[in-house]
C-alpha positions in Angstrom: 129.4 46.7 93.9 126.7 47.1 96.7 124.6 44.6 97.2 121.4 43.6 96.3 118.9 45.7 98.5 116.9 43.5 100.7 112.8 44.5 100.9 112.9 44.4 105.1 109.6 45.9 105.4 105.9 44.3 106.5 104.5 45.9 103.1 104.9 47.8 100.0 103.0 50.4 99.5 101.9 50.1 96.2 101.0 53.0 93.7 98.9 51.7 91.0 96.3 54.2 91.8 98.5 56.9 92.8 97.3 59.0 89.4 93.6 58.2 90.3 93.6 60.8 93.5 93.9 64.2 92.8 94.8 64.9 96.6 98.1 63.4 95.9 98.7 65.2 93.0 100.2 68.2 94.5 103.8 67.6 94.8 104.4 69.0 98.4 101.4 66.9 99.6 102.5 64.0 98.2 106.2 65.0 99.6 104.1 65.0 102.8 102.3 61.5 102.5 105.9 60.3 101.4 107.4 61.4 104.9 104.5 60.5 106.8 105.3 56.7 106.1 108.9 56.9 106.1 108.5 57.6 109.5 106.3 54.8 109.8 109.1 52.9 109.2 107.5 52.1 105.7 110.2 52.8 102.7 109.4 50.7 100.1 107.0 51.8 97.2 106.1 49.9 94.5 105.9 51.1 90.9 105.3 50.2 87.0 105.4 51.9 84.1 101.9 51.1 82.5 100.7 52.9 85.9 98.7 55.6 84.7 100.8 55.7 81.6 104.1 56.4 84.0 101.9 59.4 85.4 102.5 57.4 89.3 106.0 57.5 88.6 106.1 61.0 87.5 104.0 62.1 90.3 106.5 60.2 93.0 109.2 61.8 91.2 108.2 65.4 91.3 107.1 65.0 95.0 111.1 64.2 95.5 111.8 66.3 93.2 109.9 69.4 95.6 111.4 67.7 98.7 115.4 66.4 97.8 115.7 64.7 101.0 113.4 62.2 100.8 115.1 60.7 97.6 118.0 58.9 99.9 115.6 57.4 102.1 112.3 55.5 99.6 113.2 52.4 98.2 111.7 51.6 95.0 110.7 48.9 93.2 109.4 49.3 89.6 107.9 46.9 86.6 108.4 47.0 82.3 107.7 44.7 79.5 104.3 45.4 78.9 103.0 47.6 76.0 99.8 49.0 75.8 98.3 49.8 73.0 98.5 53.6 73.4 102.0 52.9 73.5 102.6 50.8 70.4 103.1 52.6 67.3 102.8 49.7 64.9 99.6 49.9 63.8 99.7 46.1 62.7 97.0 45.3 60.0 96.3 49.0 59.6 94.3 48.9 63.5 93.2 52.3 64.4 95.0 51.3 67.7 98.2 49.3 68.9 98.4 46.0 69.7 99.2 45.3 73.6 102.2 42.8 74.0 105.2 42.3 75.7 108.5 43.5 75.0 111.3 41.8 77.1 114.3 42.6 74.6 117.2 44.8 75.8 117.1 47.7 73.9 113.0 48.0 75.1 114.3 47.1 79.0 116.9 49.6 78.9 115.0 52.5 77.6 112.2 51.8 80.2 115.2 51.8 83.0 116.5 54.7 82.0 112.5 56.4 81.8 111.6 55.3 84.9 115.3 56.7 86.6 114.4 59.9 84.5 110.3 59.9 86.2 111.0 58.9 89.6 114.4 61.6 90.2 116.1 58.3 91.7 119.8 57.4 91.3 118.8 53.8 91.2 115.8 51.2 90.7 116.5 49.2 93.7 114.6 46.3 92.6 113.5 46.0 88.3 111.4 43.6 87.3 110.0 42.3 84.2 106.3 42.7 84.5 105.4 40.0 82.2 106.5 36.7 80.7 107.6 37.5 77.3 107.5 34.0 74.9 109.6 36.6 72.5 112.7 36.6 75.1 115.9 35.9 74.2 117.0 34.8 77.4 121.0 35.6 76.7 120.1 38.9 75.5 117.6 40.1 78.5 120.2 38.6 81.0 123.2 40.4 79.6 121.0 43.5 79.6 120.1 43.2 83.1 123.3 42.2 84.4 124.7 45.3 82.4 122.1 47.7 84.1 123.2 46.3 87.7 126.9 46.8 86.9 125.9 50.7 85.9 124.0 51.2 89.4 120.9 51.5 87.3 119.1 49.0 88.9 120.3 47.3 92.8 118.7 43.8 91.6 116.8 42.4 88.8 113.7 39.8 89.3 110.3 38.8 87.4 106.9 39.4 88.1 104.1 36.7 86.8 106.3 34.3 85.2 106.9 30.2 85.8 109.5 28.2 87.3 110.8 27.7 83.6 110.9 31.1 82.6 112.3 32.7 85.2 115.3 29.8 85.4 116.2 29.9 81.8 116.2 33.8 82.5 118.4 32.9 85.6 120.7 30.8 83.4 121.7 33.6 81.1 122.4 35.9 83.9 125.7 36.8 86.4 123.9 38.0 89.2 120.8 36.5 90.8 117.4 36.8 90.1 116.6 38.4 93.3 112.6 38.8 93.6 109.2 37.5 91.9 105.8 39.6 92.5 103.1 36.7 92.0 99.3 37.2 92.6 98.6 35.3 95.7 95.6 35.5 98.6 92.9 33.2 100.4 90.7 34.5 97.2 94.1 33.2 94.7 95.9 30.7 96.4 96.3 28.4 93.5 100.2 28.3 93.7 100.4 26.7 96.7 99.5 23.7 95.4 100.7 23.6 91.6 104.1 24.0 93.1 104.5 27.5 91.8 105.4 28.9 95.2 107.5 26.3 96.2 109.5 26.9 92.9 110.5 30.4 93.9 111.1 29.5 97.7 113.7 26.8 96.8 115.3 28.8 93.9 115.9 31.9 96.5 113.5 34.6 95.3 112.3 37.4 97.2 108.0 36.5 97.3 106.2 39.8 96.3 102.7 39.5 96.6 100.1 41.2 94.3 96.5 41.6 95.1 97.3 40.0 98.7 93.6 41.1 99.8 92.5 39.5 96.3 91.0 42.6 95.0 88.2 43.1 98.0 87.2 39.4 96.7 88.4 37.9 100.5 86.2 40.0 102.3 83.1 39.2 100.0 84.1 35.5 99.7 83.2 32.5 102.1 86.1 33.1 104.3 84.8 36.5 105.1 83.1 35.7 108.5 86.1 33.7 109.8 88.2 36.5 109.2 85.8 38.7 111.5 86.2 36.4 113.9 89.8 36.2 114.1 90.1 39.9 113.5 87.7 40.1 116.9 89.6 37.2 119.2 93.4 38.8 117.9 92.2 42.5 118.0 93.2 43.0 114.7 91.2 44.4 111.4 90.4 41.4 109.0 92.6 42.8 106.5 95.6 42.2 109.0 94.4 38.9 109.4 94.6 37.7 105.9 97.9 39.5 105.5 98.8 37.6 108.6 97.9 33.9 106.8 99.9 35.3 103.8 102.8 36.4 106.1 102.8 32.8 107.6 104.3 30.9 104.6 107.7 29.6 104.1 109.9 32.6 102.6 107.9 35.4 104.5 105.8 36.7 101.5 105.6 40.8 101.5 102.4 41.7 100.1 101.7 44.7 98.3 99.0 47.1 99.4 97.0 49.0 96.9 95.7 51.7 99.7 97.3 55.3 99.7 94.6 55.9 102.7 96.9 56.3 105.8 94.4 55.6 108.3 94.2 52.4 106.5 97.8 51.8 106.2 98.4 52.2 110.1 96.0 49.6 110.9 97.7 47.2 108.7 101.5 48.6 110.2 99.6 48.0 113.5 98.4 44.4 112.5 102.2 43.4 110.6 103.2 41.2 114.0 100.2 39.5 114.1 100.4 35.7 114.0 98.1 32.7 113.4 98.2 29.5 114.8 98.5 26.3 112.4 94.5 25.2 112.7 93.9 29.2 112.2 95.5 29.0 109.2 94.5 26.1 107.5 90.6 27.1 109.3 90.8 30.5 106.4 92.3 28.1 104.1 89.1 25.6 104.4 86.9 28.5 104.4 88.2 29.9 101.6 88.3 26.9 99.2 85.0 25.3 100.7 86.4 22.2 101.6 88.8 20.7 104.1 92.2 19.7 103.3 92.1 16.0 102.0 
């Protein structure tokens, strides 16, 4: 058994809007795009299968699909448990629609596996994780489903995305192998869970710190903090983006955030800005700006 692949890169590019640009939709041009950042040095692509109704994966998977070799060298991290309503068929109390909720049980977790395999024209998931925090989970269950989909080489490792310290450990508890990664929403706009002991949870227990909507949605260069970051950005000869990637980057556990740009030339200035460093009173300086108060 291999193991567990680690996510060694200073972002993943992230393809939640990958259906949203026609440009992209051309296989051989996305094939091109693809090899453009692999020989950035950027491999690892992240994925879900509510994105665009599983229209990114598709997309990434026929861009492979027009260039083989290229499948050998992405990495690929994907998300399930969430149903839409388009998706859900059981027209509870006669709705004209479905009724979004989660579905974490193993039969709905190994269909999705096996979908997302099928879209993307991968051998394996390298990291899968649940998108959602399902109160319906039967933890023994999900866990022996997992651990039965690593086993296969379906999936390299297993994690969560969203969930609390409790959740994911009575997940862990059920399990063999290790939950190995948690995507949490997290930025000077969000940064909440470093202080209701969220992120310290998922240092201590060992996960992998994925980090969604890093740049909080635009909201951090709009907020209060927004003319420190210039400032930094001018005296470190950076873009402000880098720096608060760079204040992200500077917590315990290394945090990889997850960019939502398919833009290169925007991508390269954050590749160029991935080494950038900030001192302690730089750090806690955006983190006073931020919240609009000094630390106590």
């Amino acid at each position: 058994m291999s193991a567990a692949p680690r996510i060694d890169a200073p972002f993943l590019l992230g393809m939640m809007r990958l259906h949203e640009v026609p440009a992209l939709h051309v296989p051989g041009r996305l094939a091109d795009w693809i090899e453009a950042r692999l020989d950035e040095g950027l491999g690892w692509f992240d994925h879900a299968d509510i994105y665009g109704d599983g229209q990114g994966e598709a997309l990434f998977g026929a861009a492979l699909r027009a260039r083989p070799a290229l499948a050998g060298r992405v990495k690929v991290v994907t998300k399930a448990g969430i149903v839409t309503p388009e998706r859900d068929a059981s027209r509870v109390g006669h709705q004209d629609t479905g009724v979004k909720h989660y579905d974490s049980s193993p039969a709905a977790l190994t269909r999705a596996i096996d979908a997302a395999l099928s879209r993307l024209g991968v051998e394996r998931l390298d990291h899968f994780l649940i998108h959602r925090p399902d109160p319906l989970m039967e933890a023994a269950a999900t866990g022996r489903a997992l651990d039965d989909a690593i086993a296969a080489g379906k999936i390299g490792a297993a994690g969560v995305s969203n969930f609390l310290p409790e959740q994911w450990r009575r997940l862990q508890a059920a399990m063999h192998h290790r939950l190995e990664a948690h995507q949490l929403q997290l930025s000077l706009d969000h940064a909440t869970p470093l202080f209701d002991g969220r992120y310290d949870a998922l240092v201590a227990d060992g996960l992998a710190p994925l980090v969604w909507s890093p740049l909080g949605g635009g909201r951090v260069f709009q907020g209060p903090a927004v003319g420190l970051l210039d400032h930094l950005a001018g005296v470190h000869g950076a873009t402000p983006a880098g720096v608060a990637l760079a204040w992200l980057r500077a917590l315990p556990g290394r945090p990889v955030p997850v960019i939502g740009s398919l833009r290169a030339e925007r991508i390269d200035d954050l590749a160029r800005d991935a080494d950038l460093s900030l001192v302690r009173p730089e750090w806690y300086a955006l983190l006073e700006a931020a919240r609009g108060h000094p630390v106590a």
